[in-house]
N, C-alpha and C positions, 0 to 999 in steps of 0.2 A: 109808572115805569117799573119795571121786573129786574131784577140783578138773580144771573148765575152765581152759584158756589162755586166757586174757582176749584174747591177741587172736584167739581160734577165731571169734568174732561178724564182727569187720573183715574177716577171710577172707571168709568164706560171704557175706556182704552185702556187700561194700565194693567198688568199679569195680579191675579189672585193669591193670595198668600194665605199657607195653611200653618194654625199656630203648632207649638208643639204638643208632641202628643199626652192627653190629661193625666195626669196623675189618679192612674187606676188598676186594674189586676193588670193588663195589658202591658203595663210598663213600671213593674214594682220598685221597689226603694232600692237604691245601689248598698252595695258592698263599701264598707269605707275603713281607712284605716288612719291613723292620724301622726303627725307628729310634734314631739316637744325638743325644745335644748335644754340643755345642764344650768341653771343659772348661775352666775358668778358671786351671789349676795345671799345671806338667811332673809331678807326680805323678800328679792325673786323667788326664792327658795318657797316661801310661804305662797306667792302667787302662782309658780307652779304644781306644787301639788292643791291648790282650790280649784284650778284648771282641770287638774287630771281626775279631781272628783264629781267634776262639773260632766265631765266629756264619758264618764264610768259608765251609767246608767244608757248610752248610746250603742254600747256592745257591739265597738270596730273590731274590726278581723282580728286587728294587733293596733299598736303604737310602737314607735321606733323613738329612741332616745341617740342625739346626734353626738358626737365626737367635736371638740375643739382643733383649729387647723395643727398640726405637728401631733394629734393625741392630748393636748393641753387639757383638756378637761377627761381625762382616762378617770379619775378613781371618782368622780362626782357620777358619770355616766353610770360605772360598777355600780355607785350606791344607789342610785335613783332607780335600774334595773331590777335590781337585787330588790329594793325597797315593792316595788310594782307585783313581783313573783309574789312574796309575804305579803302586802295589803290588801292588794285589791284581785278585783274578778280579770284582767286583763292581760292580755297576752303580751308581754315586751317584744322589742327585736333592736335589738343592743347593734348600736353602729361599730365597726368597730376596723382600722385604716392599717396600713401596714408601713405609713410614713416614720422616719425614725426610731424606727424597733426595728432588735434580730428576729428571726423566725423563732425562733425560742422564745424570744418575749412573748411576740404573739400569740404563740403556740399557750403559751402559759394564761393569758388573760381570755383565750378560748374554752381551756378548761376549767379555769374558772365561771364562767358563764354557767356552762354546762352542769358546773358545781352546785350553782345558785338557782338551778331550774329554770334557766333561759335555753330555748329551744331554735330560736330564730334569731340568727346575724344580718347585719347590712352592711356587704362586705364593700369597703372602699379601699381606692389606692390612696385617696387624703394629701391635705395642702400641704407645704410648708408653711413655718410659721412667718408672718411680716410679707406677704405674697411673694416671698421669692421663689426663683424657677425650682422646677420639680427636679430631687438629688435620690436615687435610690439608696436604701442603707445597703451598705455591704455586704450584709450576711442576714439580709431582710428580704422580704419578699417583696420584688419589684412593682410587683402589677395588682391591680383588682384582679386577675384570672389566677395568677399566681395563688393571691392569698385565699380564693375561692379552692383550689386545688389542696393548698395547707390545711382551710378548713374540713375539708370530708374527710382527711387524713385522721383527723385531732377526733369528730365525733358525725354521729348522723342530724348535724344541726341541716334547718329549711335556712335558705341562704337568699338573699333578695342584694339586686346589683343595683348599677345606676346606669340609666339612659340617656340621651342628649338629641330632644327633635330638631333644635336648630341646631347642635354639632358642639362639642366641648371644646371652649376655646383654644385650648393647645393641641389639638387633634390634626395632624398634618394633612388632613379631607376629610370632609362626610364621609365619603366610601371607606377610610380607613377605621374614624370613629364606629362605623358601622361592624366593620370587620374586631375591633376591639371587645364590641359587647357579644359576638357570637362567640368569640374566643372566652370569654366569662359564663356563658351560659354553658356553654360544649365542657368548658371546668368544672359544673356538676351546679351551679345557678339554678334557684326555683324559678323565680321572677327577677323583672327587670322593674325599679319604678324610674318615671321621668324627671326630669328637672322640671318645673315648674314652664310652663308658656300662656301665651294668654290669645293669640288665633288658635279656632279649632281646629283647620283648615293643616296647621303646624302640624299637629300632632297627627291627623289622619293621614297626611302625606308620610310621614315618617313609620306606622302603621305600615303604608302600602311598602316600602323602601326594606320594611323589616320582613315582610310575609315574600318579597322577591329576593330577598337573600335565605331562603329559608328557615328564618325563625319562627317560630310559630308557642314559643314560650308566651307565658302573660307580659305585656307591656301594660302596666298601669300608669294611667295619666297621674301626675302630682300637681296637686290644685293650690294655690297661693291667694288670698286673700288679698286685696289690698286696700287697706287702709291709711296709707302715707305713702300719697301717689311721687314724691318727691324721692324720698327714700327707694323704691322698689324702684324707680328711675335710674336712680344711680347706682345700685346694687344691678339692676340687671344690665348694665355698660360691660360690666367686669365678668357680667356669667353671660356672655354672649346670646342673652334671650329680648326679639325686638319687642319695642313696648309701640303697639299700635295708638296711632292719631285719635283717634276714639275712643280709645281710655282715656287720654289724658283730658278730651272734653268732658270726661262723666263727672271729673273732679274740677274740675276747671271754679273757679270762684269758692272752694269748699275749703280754703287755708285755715279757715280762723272758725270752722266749724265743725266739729267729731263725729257728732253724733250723724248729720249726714254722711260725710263721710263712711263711715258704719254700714250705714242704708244704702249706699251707693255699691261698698264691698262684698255685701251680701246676694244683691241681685245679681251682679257681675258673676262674681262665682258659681253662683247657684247655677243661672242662664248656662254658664258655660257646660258645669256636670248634664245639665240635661239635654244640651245641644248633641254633646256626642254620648248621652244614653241614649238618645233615639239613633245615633248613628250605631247603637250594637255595643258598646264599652257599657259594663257593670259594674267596674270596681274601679274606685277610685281613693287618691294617699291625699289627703289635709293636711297642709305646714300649716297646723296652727299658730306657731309664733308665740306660743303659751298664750295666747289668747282665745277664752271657750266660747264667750257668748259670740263671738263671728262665727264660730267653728260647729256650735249650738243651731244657730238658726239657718243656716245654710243647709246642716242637715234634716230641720223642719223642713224646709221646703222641700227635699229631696223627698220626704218622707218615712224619713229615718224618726222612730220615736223610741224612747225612754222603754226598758225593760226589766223587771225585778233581777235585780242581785243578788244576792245571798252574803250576806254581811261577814267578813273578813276578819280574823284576831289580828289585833295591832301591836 
């Protein structure tokens, strides 16, 4: 007696599937640019700069250093900035929000940047602190376009916005969220990077939504690791980005294990850069998380490698 393979049927009937495309001249290694936070400890402290020397020899476009919600972390950003200009071979781009400062503050921690040989801002309109609703300061500048418009006043900084594929929570529509970032770019905005999402599908539709409103500025995807499926769970509740049914199986049983975990975070993200490299996207933003070796092998795979630097006075 003879037994079929049950899957001989999905064979013979089933549509063909072509993988993606190999990793060759035809589809070289993306553009990447990365990001760190300010740490709140000289211990973090230590762990983010072994990060940023870890991530050096990968020669991103830039790295962005983020802002705490209300500016809380303003002078650790300056020094870690400031620090990045004088150490290393890397280009900084200093977050830098308009929430609770005059325009004059601002205007003043702009030229400071500028002082310190940072050339590129990531201009935000920034949280309040303790998530309450958004208050303009009085004699501050209201808006991310606003402080995009302050900025080309103060000096000729490359100015990078923020984007929202699935729509920024307090945005009163997509179409208005929409109309917000062109009104930031039309303010003299290089690029727009995304908030992080995790369908590709997100981002390409929002892509199409930006290219029929006529923007046609860079929209760079912003790629998030995730290695505590729990945590980015509930962190993305609050940044209105949906966490699909299939991720959550990839980590499914991995609570009590890291290092999978890890291995799980790496291919996810990886798959996903190169799902929409083959859809024509080149450059792509890394939340590191101050974590390199995620951020390390994801750009092996992409085939991003290690470049001589030229050694820096400390």
């Amino acid at each position: 007696m003879t037994t079929t393979d049950p899957a001989l049927p999905r064979w013979l009937k089933g549509p063909r599937y072509q993988g993606l495309p190999p990793r060759d001249a035809a589809l070289p290694a993306p553009a990447l640019s990365f990001e760190f936070f300010p740490p709140r400890t000289e211990a973090l402290e230590a762990q983010l700069w072994a990060c940023i020397r870890r991530l050096e020899p990968l020669a991103p476009r830039f790295v962005s250093v983020t802002y705490g919600a209300g500016g809380s972390t303003q002078a650790r950003t300056h020094e870690i900035v400031s620090r990045l200009v004088a150490e290393t071979s890397l280009t900084p781009a200093a977050h830098l929000t308009c929430v609770g400062a005059s325009r004059g503050e601002v205007d003043d921690i702009a030229r400071a940047y500028w002082d310190a040989g940072v050339r590129h801002i990531v201009a935000l309109r920034g949280d309040m602190p303790g998530g309450a609703p958004y208050e303009p300061h009085p004699q501050g500048y209201h808006y991310a376009a606003d402080l995009v418009e302050g900025l080309r006043r103060v000096a000729d900084f490359e100015i990078s916005v923020a984007a929202y594929p699935e729509t920024h929570p307090t945005a009163r529509s997509p179409e208005a969220d929409l109309d917000n970032l062109r009104r930031k770019l039309d303010a003299g905005a290089t690029r727009a990077i995304t908030n992080y999402f995790f369908a590709t599908e997100t981002y390409l539709r929002f892509l199409d939504r930006c290219l029929a409103k006529g923007i046609t500025a860079p929209i760079v995807p912003g790629i998030m690791p995730v290695s505590n499926f729990a945590q980015a769970s509930k962190f993305s509740v609050t940044s209105g980005v949906a966490v699909p049914a299939w991720l959550g199986r990839m980590f499914d049983g991995t609570e009590n294990d890291p290092e999978i975990r890890r291995m799980v975070a790496t291919v996810v993200a990886a798959e996903q850069v190169r799902l929409l490299q083959a859809n024509g996207i080149d450059e792509f933003h890394i939340y590191s998380l101050n974590r390199p070796d995620l951020t390390y092998a994801i750009a092996h795979i992409l085939g991003v490698r290690p470049v001589v630097v030229a050694a820096m006075a400390g």
